[in-house]
C-alpha positions as CSV (number, residue, x, y, z in Angstrom):
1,X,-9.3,2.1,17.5
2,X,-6.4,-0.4,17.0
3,X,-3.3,0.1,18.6
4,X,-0.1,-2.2,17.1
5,X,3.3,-2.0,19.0
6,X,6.1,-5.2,19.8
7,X,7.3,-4.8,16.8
8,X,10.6,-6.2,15.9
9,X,11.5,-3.2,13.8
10,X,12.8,-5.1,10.5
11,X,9.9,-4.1,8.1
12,X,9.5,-1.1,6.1
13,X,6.6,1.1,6.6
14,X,6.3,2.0,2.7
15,X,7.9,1.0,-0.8
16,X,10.0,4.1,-0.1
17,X,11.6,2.0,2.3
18,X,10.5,4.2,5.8
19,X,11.6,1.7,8.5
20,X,11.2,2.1,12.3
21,X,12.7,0.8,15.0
22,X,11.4,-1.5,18.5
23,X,10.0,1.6,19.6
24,X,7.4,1.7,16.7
25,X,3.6,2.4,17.2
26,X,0.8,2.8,15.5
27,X,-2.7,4.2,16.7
28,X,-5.3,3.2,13.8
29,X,-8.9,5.1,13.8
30,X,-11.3,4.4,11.5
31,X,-15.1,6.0,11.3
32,X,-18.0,7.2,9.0
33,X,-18.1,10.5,8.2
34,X,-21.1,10.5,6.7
35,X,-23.6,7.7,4.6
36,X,-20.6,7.3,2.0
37,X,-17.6,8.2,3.1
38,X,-14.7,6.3,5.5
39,X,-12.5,8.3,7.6
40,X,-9.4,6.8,8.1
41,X,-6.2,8.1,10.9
42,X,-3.0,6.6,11.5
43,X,-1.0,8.5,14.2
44,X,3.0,6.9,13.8
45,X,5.0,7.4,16.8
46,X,9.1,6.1,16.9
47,X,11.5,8.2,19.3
48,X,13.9,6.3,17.6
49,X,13.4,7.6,13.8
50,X,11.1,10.8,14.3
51,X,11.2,13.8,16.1
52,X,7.6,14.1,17.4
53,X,4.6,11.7,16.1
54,X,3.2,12.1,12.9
55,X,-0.5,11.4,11.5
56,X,-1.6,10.3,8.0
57,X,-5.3,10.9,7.2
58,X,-7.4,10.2,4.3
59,X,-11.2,9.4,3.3
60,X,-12.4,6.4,1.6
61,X,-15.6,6.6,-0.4
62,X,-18.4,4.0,-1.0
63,X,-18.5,2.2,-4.5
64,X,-22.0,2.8,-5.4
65,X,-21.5,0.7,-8.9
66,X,-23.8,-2.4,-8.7
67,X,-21.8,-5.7,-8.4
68,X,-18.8,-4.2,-6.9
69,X,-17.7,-5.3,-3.2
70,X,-14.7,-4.8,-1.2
71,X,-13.7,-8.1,-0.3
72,X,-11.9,-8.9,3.1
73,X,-8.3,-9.2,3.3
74,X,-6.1,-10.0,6.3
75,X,-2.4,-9.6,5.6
76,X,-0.4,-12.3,7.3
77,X,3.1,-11.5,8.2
78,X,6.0,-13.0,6.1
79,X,3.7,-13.3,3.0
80,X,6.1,-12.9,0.2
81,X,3.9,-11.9,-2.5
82,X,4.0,-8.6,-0.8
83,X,7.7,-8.3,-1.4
84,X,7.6,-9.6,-4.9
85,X,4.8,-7.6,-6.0
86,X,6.9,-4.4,-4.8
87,X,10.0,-5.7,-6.6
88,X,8.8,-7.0,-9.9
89,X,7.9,-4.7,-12.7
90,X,4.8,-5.2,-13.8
91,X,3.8,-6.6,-17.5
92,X,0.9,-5.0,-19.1
């Protein structure tokens, strides 16, 4: 479980542009639920936007194609290519 609060309530949450306020946390669980499948649970709590918490839930299933890995990736805070990537149509 990984709990996140402090937060200095400038970010969005989402593209959408959800923000949240001082008050923001964020419970994170993550677990197998079974040999191939990830179960993943964020519980979002903010008196200062929402009404009661709120959870967001989904499961994440192993690539079984040979080759393929999920490589690591920590997101630092401030990276801009996050923001640019969000706000610059793609080229195909």
């Amino acid at each position: 479980m990984v709990e996140v609060d402090n937060n200095h309530g400038t970010p969005w949450l989402s593209i959408a542009g959800d923000f949240h306020t001082d008050d923001f946390r964020l419970t994170e669980r993550w677990w197998l639920a079974g040999s191939d499948r990830l179960e993943y649970r964020a519980v979002i709590t903010d008196p200062g936007v929402y009404t009661r918490p709120w959870t967001i839930a989904f499961f994440l299933a192993r690539d079984k194609v040979p080759g393929n890995e999920l490589m690591e990736f920590a997101a630092v805070e401030g990276e801009r290519w996050v923001r640019d990537s969000i706000s610059q149509p793609r080229s195909r």
